[in-house]
C-alpha positions as CSV (number, residue, x, y, z in Angstrom):
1,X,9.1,-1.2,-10.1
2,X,11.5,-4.0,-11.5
3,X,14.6,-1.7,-10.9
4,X,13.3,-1.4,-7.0
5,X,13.1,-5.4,-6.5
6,X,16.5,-5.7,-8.1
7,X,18.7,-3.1,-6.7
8,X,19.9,-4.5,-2.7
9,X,20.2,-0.6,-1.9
10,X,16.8,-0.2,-1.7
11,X,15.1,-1.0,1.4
12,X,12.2,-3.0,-0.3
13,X,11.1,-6.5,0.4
14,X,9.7,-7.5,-3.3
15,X,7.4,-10.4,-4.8
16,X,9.5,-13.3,-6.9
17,X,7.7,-14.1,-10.4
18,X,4.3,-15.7,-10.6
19,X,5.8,-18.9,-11.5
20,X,8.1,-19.3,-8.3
21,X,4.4,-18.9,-6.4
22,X,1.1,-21.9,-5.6
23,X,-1.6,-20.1,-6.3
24,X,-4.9,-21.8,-4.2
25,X,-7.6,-19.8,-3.4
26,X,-8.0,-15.8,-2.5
27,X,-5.2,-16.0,0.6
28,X,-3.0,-16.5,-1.9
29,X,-3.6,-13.5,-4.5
30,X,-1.8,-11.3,-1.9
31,X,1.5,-12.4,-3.3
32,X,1.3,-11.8,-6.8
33,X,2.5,-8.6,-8.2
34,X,0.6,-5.8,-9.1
35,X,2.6,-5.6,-13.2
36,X,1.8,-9.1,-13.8
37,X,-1.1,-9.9,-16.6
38,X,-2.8,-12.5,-13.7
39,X,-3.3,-9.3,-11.6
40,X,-5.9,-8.4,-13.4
41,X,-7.5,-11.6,-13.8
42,X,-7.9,-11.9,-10.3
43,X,-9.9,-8.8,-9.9
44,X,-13.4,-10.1,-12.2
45,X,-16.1,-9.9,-9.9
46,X,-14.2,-8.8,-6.9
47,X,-15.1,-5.1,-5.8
48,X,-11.6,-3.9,-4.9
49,X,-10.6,-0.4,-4.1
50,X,-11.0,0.9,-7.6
51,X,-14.2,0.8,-7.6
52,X,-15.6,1.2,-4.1
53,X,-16.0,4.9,-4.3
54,X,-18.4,4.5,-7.2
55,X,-20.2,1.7,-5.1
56,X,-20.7,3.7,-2.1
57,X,-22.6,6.4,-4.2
58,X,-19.9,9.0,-3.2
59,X,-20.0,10.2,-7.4
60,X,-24.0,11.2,-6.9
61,X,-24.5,14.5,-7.5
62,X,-25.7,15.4,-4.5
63,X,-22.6,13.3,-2.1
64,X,-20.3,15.0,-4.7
65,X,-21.2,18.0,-3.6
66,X,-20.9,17.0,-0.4
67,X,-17.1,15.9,-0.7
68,X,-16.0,18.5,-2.8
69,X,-15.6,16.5,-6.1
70,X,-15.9,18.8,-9.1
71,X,-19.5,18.8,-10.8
72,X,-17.2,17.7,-14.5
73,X,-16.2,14.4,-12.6
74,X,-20.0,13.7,-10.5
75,X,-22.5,11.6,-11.9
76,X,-24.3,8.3,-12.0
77,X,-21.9,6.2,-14.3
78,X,-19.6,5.1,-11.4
79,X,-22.2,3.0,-9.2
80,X,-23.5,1.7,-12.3
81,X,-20.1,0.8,-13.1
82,X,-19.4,-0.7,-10.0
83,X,-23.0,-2.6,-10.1
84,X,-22.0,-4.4,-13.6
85,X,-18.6,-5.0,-12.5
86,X,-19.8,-7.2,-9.8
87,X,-22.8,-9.0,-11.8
88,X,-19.9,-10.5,-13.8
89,X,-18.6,-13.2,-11.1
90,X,-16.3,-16.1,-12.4
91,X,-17.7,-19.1,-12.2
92,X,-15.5,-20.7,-9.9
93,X,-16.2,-18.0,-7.6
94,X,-16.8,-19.0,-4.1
95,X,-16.2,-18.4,-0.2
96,X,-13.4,-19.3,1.9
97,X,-13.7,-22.9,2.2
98,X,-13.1,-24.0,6.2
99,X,-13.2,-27.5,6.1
100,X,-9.7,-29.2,7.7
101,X,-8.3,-30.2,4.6
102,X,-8.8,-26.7,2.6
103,X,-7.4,-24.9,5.7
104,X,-4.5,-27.4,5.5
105,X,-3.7,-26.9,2.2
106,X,-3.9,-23.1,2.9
107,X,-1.5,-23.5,5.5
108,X,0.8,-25.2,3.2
109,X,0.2,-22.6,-0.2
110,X,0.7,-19.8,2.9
111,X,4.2,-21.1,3.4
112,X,5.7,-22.1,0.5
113,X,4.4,-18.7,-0.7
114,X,6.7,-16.9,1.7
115,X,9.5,-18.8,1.4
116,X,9.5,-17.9,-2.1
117,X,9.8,-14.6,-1.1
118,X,12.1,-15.0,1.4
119,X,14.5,-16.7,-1.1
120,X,14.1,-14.5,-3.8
121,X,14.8,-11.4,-1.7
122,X,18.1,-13.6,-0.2
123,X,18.8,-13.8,-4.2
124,X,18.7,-10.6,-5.3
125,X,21.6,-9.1,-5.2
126,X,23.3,-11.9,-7.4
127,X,23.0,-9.5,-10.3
128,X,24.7,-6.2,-8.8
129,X,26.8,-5.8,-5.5
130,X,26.4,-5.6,-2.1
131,X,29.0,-2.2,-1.0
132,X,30.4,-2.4,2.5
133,X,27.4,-2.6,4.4
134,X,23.1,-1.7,4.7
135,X,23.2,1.8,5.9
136,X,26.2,2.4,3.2
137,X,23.9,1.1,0.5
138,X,20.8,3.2,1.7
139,X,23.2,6.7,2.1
140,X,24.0,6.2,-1.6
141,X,20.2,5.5,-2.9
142,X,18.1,7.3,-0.4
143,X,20.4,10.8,0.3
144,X,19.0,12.4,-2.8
145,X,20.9,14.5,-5.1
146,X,23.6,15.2,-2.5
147,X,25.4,12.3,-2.6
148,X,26.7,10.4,-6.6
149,X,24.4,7.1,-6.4
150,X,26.3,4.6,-8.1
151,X,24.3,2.4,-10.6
152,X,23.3,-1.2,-10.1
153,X,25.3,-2.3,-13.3
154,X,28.7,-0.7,-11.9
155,X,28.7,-1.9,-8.4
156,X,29.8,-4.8,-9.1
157,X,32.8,-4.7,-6.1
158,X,31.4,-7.4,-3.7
159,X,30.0,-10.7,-3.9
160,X,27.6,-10.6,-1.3
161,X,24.1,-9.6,-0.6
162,X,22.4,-7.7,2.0
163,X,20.6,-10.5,3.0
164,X,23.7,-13.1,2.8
165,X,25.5,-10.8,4.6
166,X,23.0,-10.8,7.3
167,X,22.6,-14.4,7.9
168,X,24.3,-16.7,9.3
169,X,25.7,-20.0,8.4
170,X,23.1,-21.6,10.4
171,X,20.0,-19.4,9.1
172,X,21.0,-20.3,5.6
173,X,20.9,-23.9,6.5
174,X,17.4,-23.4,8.5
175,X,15.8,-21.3,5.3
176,X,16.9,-24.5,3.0
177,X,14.8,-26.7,5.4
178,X,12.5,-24.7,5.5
179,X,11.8,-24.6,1.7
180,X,12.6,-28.3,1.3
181,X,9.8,-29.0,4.5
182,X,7.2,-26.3,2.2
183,X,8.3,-28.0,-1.2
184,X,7.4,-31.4,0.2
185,X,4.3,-30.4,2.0
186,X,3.1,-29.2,-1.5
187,X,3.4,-32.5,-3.2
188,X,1.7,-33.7,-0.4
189,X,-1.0,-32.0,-1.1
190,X,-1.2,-32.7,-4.9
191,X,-0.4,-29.1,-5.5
192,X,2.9,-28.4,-7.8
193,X,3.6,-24.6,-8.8
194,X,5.9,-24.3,-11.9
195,X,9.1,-23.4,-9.6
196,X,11.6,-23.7,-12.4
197,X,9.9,-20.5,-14.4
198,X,11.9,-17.1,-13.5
199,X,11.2,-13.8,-15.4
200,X,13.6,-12.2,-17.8
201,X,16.0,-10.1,-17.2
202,X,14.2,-6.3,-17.5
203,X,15.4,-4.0,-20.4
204,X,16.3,-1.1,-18.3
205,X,17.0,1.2,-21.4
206,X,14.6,2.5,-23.9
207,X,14.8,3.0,-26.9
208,X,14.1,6.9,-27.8
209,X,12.0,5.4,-30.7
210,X,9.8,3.3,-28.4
211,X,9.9,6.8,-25.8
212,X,8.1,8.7,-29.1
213,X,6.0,6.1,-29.7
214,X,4.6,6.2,-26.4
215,X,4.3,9.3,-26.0
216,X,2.4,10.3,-29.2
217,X,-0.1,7.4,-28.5
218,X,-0.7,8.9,-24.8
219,X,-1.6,12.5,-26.7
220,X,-3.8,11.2,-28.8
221,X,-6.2,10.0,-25.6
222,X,-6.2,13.7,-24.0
223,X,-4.7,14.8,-20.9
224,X,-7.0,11.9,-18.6
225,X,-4.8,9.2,-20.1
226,X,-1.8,11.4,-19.7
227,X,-2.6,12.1,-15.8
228,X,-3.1,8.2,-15.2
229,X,0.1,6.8,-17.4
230,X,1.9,9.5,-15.2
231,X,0.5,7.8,-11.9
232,X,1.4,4.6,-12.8
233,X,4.8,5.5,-14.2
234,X,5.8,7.8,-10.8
235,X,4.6,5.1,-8.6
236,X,7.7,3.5,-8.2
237,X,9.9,7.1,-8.0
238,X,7.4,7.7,-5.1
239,X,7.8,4.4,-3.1
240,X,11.5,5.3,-3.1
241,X,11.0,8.7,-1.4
242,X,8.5,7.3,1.5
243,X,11.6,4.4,1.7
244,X,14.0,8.2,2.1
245,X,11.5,9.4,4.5
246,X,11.9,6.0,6.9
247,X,15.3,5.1,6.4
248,X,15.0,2.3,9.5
249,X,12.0,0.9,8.2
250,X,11.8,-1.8,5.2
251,X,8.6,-1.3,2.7
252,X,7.2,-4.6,1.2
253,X,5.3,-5.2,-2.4
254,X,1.9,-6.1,-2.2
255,X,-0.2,-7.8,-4.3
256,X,-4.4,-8.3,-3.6
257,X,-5.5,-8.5,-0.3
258,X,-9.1,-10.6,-0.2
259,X,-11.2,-9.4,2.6
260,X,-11.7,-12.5,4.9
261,X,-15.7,-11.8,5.8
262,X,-15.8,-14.6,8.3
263,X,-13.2,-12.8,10.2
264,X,-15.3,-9.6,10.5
265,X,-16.6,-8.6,13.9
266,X,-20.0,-10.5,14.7
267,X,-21.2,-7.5,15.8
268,X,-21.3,-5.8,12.8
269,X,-24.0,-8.1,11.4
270,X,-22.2,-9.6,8.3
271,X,-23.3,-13.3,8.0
272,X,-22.2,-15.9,4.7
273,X,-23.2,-14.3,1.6
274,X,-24.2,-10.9,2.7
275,X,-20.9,-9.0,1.1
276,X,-19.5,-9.7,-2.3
277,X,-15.6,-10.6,-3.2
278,X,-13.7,-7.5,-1.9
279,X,-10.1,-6.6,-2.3
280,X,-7.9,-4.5,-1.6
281,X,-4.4,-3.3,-3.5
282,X,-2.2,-1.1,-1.9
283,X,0.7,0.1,-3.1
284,X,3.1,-1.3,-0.3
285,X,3.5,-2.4,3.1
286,X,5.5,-0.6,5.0
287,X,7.6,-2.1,8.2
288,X,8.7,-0.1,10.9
289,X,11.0,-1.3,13.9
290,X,11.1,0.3,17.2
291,X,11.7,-0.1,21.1
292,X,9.2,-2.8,22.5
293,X,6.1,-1.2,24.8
294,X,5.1,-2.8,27.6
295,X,1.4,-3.0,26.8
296,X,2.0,-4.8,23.8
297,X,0.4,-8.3,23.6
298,X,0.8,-11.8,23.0
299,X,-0.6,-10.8,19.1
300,X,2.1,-8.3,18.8
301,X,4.8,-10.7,19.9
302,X,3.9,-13.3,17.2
303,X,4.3,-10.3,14.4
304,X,7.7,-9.2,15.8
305,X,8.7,-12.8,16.5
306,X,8.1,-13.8,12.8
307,X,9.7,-10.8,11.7
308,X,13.0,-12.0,13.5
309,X,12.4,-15.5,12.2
310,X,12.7,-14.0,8.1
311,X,9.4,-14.8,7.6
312,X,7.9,-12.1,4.5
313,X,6.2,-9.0,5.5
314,X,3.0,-10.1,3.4
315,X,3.0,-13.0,5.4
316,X,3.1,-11.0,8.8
317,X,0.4,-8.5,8.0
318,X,-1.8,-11.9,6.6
319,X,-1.1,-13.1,10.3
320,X,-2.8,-10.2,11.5
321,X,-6.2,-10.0,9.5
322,X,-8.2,-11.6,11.9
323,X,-7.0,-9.9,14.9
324,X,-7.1,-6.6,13.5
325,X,-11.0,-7.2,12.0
326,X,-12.1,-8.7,15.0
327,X,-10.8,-5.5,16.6
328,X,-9.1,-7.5,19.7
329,X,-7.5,-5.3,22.3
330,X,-5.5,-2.5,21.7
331,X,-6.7,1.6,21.5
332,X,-5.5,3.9,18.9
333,X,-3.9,5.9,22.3
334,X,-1.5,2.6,22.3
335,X,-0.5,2.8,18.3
336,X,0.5,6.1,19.0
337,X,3.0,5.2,21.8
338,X,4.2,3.4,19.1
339,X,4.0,5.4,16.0
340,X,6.0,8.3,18.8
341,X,9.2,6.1,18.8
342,X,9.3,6.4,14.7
343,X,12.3,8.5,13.4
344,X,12.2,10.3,9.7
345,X,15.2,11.0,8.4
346,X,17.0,14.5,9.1
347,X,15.5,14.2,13.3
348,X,17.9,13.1,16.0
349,X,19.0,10.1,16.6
350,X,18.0,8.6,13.0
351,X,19.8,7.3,10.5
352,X,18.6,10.6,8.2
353,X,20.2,12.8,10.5
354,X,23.5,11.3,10.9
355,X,23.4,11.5,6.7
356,X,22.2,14.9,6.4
357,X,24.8,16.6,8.8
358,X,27.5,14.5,6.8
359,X,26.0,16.2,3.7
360,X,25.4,19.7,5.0
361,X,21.5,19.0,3.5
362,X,18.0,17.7,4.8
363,X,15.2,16.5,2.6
364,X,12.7,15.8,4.6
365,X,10.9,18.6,7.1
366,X,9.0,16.5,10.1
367,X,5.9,18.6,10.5
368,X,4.9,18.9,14.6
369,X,7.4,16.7,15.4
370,X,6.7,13.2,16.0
371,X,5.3,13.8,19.2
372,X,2.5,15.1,18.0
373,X,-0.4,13.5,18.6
374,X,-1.6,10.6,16.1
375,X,-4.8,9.9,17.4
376,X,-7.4,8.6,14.8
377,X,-10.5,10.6,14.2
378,X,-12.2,11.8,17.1
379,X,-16.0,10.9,17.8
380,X,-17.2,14.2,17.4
381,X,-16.1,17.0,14.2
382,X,-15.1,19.2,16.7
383,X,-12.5,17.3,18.4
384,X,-8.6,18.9,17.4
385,X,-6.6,16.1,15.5
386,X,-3.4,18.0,16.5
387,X,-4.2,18.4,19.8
388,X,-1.6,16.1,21.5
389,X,-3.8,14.9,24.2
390,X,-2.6,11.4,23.3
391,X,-6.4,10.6,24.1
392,X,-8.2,8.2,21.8
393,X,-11.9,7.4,20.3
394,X,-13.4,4.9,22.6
395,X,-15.7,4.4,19.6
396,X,-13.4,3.5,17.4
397,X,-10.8,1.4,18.8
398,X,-7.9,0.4,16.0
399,X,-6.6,-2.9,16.1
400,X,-3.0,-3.1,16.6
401,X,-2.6,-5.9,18.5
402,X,-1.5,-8.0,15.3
403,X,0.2,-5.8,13.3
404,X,2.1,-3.6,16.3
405,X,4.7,-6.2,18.0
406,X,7.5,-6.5,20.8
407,X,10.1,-9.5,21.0
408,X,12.8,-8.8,23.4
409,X,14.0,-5.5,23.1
410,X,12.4,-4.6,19.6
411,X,8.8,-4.7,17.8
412,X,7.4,-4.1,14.7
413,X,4.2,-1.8,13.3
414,X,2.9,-2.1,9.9
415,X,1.2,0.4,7.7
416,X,0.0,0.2,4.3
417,X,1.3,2.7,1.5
418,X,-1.1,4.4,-0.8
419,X,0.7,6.8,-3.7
420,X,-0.8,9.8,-4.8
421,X,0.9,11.6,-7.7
422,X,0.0,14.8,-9.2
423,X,0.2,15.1,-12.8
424,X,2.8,17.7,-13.8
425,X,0.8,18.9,-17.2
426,X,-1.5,20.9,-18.3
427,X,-3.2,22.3,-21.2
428,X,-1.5,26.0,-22.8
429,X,-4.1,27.6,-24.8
430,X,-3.0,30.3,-27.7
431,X,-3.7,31.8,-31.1
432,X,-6.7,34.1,-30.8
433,X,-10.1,33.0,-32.6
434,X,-8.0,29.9,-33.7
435,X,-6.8,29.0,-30.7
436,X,-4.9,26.1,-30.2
437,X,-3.8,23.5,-27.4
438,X,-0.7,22.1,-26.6
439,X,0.6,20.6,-23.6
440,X,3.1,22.4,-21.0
441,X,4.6,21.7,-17.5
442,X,1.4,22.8,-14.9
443,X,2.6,21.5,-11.3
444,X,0.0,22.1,-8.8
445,X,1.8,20.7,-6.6
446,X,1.4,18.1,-3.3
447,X,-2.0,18.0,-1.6
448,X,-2.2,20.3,1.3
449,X,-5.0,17.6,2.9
450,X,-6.3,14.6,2.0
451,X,-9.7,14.4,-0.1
452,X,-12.7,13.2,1.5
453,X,-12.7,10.7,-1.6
454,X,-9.8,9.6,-0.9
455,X,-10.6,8.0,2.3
456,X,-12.5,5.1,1.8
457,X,-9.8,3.7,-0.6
458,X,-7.1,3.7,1.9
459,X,-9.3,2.7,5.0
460,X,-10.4,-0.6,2.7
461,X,-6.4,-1.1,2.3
462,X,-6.0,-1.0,6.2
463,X,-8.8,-3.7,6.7
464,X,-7.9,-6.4,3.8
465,X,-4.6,-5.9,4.8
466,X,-4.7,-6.0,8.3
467,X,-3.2,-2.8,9.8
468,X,-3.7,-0.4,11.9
469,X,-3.2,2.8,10.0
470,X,-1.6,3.8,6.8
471,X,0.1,6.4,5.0
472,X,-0.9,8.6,1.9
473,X,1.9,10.1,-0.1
474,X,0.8,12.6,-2.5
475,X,3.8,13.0,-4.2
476,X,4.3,16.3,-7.0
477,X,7.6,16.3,-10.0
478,X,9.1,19.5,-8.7
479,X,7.5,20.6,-5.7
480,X,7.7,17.8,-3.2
481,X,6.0,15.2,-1.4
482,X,3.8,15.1,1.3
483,X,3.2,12.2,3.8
484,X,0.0,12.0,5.7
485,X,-1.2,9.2,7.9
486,X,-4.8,8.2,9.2
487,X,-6.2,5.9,11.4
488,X,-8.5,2.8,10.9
489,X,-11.3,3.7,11.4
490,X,-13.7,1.0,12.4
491,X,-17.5,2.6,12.1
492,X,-16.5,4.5,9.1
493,X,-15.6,0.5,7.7
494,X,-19.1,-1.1,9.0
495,X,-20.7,2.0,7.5
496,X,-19.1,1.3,4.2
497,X,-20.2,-2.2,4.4
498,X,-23.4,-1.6,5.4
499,X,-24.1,0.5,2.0
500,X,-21.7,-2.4,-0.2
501,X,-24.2,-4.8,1.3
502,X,-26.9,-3.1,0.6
503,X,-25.2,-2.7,-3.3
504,X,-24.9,-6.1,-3.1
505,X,-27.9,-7.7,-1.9
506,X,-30.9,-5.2,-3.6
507,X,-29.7,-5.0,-6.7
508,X,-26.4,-7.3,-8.0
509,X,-28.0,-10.6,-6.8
510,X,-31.4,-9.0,-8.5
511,X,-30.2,-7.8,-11.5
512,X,-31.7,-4.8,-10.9
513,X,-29.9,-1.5,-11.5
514,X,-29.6,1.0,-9.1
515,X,-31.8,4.3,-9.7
516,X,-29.9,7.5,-9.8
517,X,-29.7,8.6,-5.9
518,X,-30.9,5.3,-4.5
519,X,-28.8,6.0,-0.9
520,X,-30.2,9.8,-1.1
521,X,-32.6,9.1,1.7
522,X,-31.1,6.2,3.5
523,X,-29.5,7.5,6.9
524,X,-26.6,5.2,7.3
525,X,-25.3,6.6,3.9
526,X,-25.8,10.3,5.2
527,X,-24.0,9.2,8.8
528,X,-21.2,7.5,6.3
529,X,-20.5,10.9,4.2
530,X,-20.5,12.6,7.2
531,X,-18.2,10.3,8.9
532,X,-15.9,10.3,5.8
533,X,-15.1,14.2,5.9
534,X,-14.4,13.5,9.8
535,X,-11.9,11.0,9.0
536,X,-10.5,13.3,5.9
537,X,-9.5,16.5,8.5
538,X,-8.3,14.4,11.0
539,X,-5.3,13.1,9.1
540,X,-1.8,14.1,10.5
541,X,0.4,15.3,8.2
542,X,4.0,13.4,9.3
543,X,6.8,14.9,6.6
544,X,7.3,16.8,4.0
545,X,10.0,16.1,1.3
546,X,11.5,18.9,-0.5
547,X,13.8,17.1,-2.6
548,X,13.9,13.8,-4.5
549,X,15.2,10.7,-3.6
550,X,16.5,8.9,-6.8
551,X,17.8,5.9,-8.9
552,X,20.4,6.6,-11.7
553,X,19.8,6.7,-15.1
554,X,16.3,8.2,-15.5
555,X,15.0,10.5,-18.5
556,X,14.7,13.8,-16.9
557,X,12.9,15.8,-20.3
558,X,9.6,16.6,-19.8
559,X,9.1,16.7,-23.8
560,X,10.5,14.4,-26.1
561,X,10.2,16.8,-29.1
């Protein structure tokens, strides 16, 4: 991930150390990054999108069945593990404080937050060299193996950055003010970050002793460790294919998103205290940009407005959490006129294309077009997700106003990323009556649909984060990627809440365990599975990438022995 925040080719809007950040209260864990030991401080007591599958009961043997989840991987541990998760809260765990002076000082943490990220974006390039120009930089990164990327290191032939190069004299000056106005606002306050900290230059070779090392440790723990060091690992690899995939959009690290509860509809029956600490950690934002519609309102003018003003992506889609939750104005059959004007790369008109006939190549296959209808579940299981009708669930209205935008002639509409990576290995089996096990390449594979189990996870990204829909890359080492995108889903979330709540209030404030099946006979749980599997086939598959986008200088053996 540290080679993506560095390199200015890549089209990704990274988060600057921990130190360069003011940290004050749950708003503000958004913006530290996912690799950083604090990350995982902040998640003690907060029920965040690793556990909520356990939580919602969907590992019972009976809802596993249900979903599809193998009978090896069902049982009662994950709620439990879930329930004592949450019985552990910090002490100095509290609500949202709204009196003046805490919003205040929000206000001011909020903006010095990202203008930190503002200016360490502007900065990154220092290191390596801006080439003659953005789409220059993104043809040599994002073309694949078609065209000789040149490493970081060597491209030292320019003294810009893409972001210097893109402001002007009198931006510059306005982003100094700007920090000076947030820097003085914090001492105001009494609140003084360590700015002066920065993190040390990243060791991008290593050594082949270290690489053993590893790898025999990782063998040791059986092929579950091996299948989640390999997620991790490909995570970055992956982000830089979806970044391929949209080569006119910008894709932004995230840190954890805190679920505001106060900003939750009032209709869905949530008051102080019902819900624990919930967060949400996708894997990226991503930021598209496209012709203005003219039903776009004054919500989406304020994203696209602080888009053109350099203000951080994290900071946009934070802008749009309680107009997204509160489920304001706008129908899923308006995101799609929106999502329609999107262009993948290799389809007319897009930067892709123009690359790929200059190559003689195209990685990326757009699956029924992008007119193709993007409509989020429909109300009933029978409904056709394909079907183009460009109608939309009056039952579940998505809330785009804040995160779909139009300023003059352009708007913006962000998603959050979720990566899904297949593991590549598998165990060989040999030797008759002494058989042994070793491990060899066993690639399954991209998914050819998205899991029912998978849904809830991304569906909590979409409402912490505040967008409107998001996209799941399931991402295999030689086979591909696949991109899918759903749709928030709003009674699929109050459903989930409903049974969190429930988690929450019966047992966690009680200390009492839950029973094995305790959600078997409750009906909201039935109507939530039910409306899970809905949501699951009524994702629209948007590309499929047969080859890989790539940096220089990776390790392409599978076996280091």
């Amino acid at each position: 991930m540290e080679q993506l925040r560095r390199d200015p080719r890549v089209p990704l809007e990274g988060l600057p150390p921990v130190e360069q950040l003011a940290l004050a209260g749950p708003e503000s864990h958004r913006y530290v990054r996912q690799d950083d030991p604090l990350w995982d401080q902040l998640h003690a007591g907060v029920l965040t999108t690793g556990l909520v599958r356990g939580a919602l009961g969907l590992y019972e043997k009976t809802t596993a069945k249900k979903l599809g989840i193998p009978s090896g991987r069902s049982g009662h541990g994950e709620l439990l593990k879930a329930y004592h998760h949450l019985c552990h809260q910090p002490s100095s765990s509290s609500s949202s404080s709204s009196s003046s002076a805490d919003l205040a000082a929000a206000a001011v943490v909020a903006a010095h937050n990202a203008a930190a990220v503002v200016a360490f974006n502007a900065a990154k390039g220092a290191n390596g060299a801006a080439s003659s120009g953005n789409d220059q930089r993104r043809q040599d990164v994002l073309q694949g193996p078609a065209v000789a990327a040149v490493p970081a290191a060597a491209a030292a032939d320019g003294a810009g950055t893409e972001a210097a190069e893109g402001k002007s004299k009198g931006a510059k000056k306005r982003l100094r003010k700007k920090q000076a106005k947030a820097a003085a606002a914090l001492q105001a306050a009494g609140l003084s970050p360590d700015q002066h900290g920065s993190a040390s230059d990243a060791e991008w070779g290593i050594s082949e002793e270290r690489k053993l090392r590893k790898g025999r440790a990782l063998s040791s723990l059986g092929l579950l460790a091996i299948c989640c060091s390999w997620g991790s690992a490909q995570e970055a690899a992956a982000l830089l294919q979806v970044a391929g995939a949209f080569p006119a959009s910008q894709l932004a690290e995230v840190g954890l998103c805190r679920l505001q509860p106060e900003l939750l509809p009032a209709s869905w029956g949530f008051g102080p205290g019902s819900l624990p600490p919930i967060g949400a950690s996708p894997d990226a934002l991503i930021r598209h940009r496209m012709a203005a519609s003219a039903g776009s309102g004054a919500g989406a003018a304020g994203a696209a407005e602080s888009a053109e003003n350099g203000d951080s992506i994290a900071q946009a889609a934070t802008a749009n959490i309680g107009t997204a939750a509160a489920g304001a104005a706008v129908g899923p059959w308006d995101i799609d006129g929106l999502l329609k004007r999107l262009r993948l790369a290799g389809t007319e008109g897009s930067p892709g294309a123009a690359a790929a006939s200059s190559t003689g190549s195209s990685s990326v296959a757009v699956v029924g077009g992008l007119g193709a209808s993007t409509n989020g579940p429909a109300s009933s299981s029978s409904s056709n997700s394909n079907s183009g009708s460009g109608e939309g669930s009056s039952k579940n209205p998505s809330s785009a106003s804040g995160a779909a935008g139009s300023s003059g002639a352009a708007g913006y509409l962000i998603e959050v990323v979720e990566v899904k990576n297949t593991c590549p290995f598998g165990h060989s089996r040999r030797g008759g009556r002494l058989r042994t096990s070793e491990f060899a390449v066993a690639d399954k594979g991209p998914r050819q649909g998205v899991p029912p189990e998978w849904v809830p996870q991304i569906q909590l990204h979409m409402l912490c984060a505040g967008t409107p829909s998001g996209l799941l890359v399931s991402r295999s080492a030689t086979k591909g990627t696949r991109v899918f995108r759903l749709h928030r889903d709003d009674e699929l979330l109050c459903l989930m809440l409903l049974v969190i709540s429930r988690l929450w209030q019966q047992h966690v404030l009680r200390r009492q365990p839950p029973p094995p099946g305790v959600y078997a006979s409750w009906r909201e749980h039935h109507d939530m599975v039910k409306r899970i599997l809905e949501v699951a086939r009524g994702a629209q598959l948007v590309a499929t990438i047969e080859e890989g986008y790539h940096l220089p200088g990776g390790d392409s053996r599978w076996f280091l022995d």
